[in-house]
NUZA-421209 format. One record per atom (N, C-alpha, C, O, CB): x, y, z; residue in one letter. Coordinates in steps of 0.1 Angstrom, whole numbers, padded with zeros to 4 digits, always signed. Glycine has a CB too. Example, Ala and Ser with C-alpha at 12.3 -4.5 7.8 and 13.67 -1.06 7.14 Angstrom:
+0132-0057+0078A
+0123-0045+0078A
+0132-0033+0078A
+0142-0033+0085A
+0113-0045+0090A
+0128-0022+0071S
+0137-0011+0071S
+0129+0000+0079S
+0134+0011+0080S
+0141-0006+0057S
This chain:
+1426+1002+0714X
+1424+1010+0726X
+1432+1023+0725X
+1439+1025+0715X
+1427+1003+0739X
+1430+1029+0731X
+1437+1041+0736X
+1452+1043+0740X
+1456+1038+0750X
+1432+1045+0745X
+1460+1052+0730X
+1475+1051+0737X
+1477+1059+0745X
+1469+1068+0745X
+1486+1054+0729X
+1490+1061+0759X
+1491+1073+0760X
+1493+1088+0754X
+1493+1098+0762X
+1496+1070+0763X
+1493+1089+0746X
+1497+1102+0736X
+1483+1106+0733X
+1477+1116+0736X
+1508+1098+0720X
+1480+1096+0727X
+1462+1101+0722X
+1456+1104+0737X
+1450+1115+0736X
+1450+1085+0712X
+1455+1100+0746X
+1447+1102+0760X
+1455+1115+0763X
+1448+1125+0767X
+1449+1089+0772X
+1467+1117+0762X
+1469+1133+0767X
+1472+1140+0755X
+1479+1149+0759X
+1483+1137+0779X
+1471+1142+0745X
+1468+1151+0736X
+1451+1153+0734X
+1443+1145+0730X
+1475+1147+0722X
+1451+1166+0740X
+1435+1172+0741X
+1431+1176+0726X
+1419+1177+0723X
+1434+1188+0751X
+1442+1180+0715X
+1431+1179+0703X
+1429+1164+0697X
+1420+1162+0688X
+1437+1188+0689X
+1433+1158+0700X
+1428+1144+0697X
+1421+1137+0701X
+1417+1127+0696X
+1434+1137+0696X
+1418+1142+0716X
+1401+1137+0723X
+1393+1144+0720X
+1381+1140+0718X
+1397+1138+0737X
+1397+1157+0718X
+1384+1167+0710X
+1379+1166+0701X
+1367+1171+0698X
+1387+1178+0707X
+1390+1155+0690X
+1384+1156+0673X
+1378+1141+0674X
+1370+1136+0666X
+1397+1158+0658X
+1383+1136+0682X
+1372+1122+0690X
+1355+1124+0695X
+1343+1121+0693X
+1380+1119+0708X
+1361+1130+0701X
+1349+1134+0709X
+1336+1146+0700X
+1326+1148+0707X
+1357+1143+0724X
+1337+1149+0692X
+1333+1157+0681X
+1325+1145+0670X
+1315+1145+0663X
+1349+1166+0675X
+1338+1134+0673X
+1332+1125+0660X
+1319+1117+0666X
+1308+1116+0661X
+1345+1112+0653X
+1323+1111+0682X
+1315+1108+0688X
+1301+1114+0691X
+1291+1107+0695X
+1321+1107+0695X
+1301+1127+0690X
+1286+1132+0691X
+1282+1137+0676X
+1273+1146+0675X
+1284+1146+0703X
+1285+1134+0669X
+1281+1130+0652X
+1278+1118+0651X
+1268+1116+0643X
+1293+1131+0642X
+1284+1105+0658X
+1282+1093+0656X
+1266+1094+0662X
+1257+1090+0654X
+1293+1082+0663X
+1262+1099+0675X
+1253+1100+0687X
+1242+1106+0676X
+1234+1098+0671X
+1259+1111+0702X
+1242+1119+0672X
+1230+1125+0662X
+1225+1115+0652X
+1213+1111+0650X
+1237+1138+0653X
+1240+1109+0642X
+1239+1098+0632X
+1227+1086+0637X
+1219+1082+0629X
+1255+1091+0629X
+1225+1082+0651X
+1220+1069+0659X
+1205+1072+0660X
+1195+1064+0659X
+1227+1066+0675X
+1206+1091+0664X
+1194+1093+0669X
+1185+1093+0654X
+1173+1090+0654X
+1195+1106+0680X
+1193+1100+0641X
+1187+1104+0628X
+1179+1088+0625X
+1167+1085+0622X
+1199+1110+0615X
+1188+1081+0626X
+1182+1064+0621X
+1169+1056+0627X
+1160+1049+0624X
+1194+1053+0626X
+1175+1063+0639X
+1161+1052+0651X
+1151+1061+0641X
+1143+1056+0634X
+1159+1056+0676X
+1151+1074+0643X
+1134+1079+0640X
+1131+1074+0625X
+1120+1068+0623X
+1131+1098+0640X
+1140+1076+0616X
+1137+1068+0605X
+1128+1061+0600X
+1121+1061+0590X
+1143+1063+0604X
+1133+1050+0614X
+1134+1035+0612X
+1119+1034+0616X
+1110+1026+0612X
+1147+1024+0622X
+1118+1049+0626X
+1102+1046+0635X
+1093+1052+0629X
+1081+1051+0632X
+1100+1051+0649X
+1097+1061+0618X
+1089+1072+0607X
+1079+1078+0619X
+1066+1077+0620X
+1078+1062+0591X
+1088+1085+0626X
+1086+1097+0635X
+1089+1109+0629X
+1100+1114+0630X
+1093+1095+0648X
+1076+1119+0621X
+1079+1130+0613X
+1071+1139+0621X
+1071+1148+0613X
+1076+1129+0598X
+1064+1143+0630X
+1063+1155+0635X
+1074+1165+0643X
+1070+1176+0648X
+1053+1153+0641X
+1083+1161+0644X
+1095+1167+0644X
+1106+1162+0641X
+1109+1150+0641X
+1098+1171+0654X
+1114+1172+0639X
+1135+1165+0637X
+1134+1156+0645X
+1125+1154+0653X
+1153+1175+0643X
+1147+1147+0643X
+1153+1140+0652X
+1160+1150+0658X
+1163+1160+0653X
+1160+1129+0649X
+1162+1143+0673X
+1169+1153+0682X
+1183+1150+0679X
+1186+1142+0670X
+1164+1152+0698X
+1191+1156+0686X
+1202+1165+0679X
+1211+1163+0696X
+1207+1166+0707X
+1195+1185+0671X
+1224+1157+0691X
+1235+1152+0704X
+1241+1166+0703X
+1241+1173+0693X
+1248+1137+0701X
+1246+1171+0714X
+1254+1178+0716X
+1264+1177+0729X
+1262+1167+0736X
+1248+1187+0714X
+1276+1185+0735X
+1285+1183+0744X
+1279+1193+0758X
+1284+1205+0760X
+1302+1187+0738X
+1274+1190+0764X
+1265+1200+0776X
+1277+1209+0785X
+1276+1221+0787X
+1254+1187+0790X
+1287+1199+0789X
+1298+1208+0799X
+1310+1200+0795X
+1309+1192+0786X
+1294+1207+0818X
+1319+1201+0801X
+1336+1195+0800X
+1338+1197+0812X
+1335+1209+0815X
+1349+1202+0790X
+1342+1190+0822X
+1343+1190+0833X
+1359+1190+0835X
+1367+1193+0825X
+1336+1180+0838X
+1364+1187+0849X
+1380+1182+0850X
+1380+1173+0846X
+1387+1175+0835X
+1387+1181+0861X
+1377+1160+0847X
+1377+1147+0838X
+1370+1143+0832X
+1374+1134+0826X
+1378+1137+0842X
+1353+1147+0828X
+1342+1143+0826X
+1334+1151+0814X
+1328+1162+0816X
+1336+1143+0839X
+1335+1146+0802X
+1323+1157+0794X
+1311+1152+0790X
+1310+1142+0783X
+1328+1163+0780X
+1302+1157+0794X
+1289+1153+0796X
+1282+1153+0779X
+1282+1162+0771X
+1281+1164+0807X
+1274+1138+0777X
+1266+1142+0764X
+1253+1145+0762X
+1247+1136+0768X
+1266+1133+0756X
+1244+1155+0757X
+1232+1152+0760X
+1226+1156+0746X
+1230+1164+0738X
+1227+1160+0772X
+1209+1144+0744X
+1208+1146+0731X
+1193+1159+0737X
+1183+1159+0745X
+1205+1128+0721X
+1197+1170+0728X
+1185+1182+0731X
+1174+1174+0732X
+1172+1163+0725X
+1182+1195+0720X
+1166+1180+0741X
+1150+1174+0744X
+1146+1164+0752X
+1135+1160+0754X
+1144+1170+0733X
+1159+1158+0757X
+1158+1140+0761X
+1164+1139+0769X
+1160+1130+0777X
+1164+1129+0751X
+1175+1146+0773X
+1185+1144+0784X
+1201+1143+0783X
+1207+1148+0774X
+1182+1132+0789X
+1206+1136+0793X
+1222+1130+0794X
+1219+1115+0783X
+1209+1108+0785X
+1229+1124+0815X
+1230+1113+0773X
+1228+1102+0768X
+1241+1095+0777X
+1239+1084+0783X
+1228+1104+0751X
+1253+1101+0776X
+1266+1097+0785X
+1275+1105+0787X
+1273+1117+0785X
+1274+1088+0781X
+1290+1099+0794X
+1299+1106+0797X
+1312+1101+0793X
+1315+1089+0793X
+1297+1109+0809X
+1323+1113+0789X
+1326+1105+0783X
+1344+1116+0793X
+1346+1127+0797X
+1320+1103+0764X
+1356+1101+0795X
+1366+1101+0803X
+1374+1109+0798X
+1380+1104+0789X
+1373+1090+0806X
+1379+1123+0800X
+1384+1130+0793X
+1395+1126+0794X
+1403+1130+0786X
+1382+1141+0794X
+1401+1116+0804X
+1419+1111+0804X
+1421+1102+0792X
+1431+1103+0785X
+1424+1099+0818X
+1407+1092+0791X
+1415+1080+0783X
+1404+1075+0771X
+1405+1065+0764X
+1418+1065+0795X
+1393+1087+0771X
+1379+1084+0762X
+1368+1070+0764X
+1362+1063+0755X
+1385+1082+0747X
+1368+1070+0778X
+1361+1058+0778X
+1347+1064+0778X
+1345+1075+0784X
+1366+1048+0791X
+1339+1059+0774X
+1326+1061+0774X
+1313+1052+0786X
+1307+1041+0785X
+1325+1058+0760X
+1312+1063+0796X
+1307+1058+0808X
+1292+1057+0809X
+1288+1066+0801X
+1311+1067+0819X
+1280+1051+0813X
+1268+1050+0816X
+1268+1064+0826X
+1278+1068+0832X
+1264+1035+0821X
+1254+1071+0825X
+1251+1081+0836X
+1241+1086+0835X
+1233+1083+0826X
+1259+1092+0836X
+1236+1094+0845X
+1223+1100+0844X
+1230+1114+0848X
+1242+1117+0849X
+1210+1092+0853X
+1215+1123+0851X
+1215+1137+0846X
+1224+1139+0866X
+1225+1149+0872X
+1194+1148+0838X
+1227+1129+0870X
+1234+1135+0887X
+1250+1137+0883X
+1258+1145+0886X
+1233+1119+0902X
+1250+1124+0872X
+1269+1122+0870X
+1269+1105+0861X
+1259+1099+0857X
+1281+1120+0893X
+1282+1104+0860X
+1283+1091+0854X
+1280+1080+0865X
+1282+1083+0877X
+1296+1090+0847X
+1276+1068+0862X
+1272+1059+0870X
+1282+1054+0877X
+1293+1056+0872X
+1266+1051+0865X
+1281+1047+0890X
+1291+1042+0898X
+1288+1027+0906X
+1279+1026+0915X
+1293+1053+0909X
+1297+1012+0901X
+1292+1004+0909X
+1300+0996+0919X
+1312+0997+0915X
+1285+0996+0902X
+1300+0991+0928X
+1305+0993+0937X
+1314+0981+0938X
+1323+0979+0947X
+1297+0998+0946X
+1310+0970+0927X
+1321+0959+0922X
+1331+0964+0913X
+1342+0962+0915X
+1314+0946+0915X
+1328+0972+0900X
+1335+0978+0893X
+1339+0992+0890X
+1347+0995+0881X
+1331+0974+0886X
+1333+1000+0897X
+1339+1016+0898X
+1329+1019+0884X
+1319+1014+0881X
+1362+1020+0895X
+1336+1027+0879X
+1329+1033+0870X
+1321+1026+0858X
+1327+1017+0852X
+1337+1041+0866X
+1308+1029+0855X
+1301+1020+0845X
+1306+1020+0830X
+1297+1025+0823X
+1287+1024+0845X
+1317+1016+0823X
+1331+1021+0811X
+1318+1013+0806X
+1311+1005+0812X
+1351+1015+0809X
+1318+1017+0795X
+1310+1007+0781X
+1318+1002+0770X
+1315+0991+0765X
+1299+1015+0773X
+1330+1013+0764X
+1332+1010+0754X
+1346+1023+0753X
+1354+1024+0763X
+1318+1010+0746X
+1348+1032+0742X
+1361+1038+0742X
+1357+1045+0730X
+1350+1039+0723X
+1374+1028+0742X
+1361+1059+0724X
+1360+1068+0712X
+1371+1064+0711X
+1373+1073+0703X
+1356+1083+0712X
+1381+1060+0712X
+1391+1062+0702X
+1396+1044+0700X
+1407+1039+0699X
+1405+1074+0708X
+1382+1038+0699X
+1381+1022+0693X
+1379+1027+0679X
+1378+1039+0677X
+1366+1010+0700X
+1379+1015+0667X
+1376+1020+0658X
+1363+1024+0647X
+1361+1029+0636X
+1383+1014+0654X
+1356+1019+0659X
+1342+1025+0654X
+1335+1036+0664X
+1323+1037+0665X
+1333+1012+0652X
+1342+1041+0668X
+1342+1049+0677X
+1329+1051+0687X
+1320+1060+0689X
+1345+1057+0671X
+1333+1037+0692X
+1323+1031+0702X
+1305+1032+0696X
+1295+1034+0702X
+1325+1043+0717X
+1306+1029+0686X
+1289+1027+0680X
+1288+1014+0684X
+1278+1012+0691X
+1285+1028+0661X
+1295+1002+0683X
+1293+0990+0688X
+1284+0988+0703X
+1275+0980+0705X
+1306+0984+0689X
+1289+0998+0713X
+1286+1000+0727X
+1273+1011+0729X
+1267+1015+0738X
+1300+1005+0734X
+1273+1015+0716X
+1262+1026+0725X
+1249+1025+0712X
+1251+1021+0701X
+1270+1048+0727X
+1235+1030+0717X
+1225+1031+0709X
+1226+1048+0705X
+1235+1056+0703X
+1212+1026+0718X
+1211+1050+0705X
+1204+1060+0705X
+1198+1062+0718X
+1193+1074+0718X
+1196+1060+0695X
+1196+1057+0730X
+1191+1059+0737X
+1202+1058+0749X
+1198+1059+0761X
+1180+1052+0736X
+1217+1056+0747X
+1229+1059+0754X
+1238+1042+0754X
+1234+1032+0748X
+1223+1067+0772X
+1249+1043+0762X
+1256+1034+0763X
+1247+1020+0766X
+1240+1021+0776X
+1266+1038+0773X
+1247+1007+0756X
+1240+0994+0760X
+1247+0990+0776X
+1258+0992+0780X
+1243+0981+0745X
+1237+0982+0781X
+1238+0976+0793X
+1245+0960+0791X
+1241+0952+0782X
+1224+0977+0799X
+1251+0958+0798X
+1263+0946+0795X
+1257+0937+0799X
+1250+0937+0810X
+1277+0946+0802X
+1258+0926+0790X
+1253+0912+0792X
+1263+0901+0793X
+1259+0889+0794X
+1244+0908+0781X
């Protein structure tokens, strides 16, 4: 998980968070691949805003894929209003960028998996 030091040093969520929407592109390049979807690129992750706590992911053409905790790198479920909210567990956490696979285990191509 996440230490204190890495959660408040901002270039080390940044070079997180950088790897994380490389990992996001990497997910989206594979699915189409896999779907031999060639009348266009795969679409392409990028960082939409940085909020006070919150930096938004979205893959061009498609939407919010997630959000991700700029305190502690947790990687939240959300749609294009905000990250999701439930009302047994607060915020919808999936997983963490600075796990060691930097949260690929938790997330698709089509955003954070839903918990079973």
């Amino acid at each position: 998980m996440v230490t204190k030091d890495q959660a408040l040093d901002n270039t080390g969520i940044m070079a997180r968070l950088n790897d994380y929407v490389a990992l996001v592109t990497d997910l989206n390049a594979d699915y189409w691949t896999r779907m031999r979807f060639t009348y266009e690129p795969a679409p392409v992750a990028s960082i939409d805003s940085i909020g006070k706590r919150f930096a938004k992911i979205i893959v061009v053409g498609r939407g919010v894929h997630s959000f991700i905790d700029m305190d502690n790198g947790d990687i939240i479920k959300g749609t294009r209003k905000g990250p999701i909210r439930t009302p047994k567990t607060g915020l919808a956490v999936r997983g963490n960028i600075f796990s060691a696979d930097i949260g690929k285990s938790k997330v698709d191509h089509n955003g954070p998996k839903y918990l079973r």
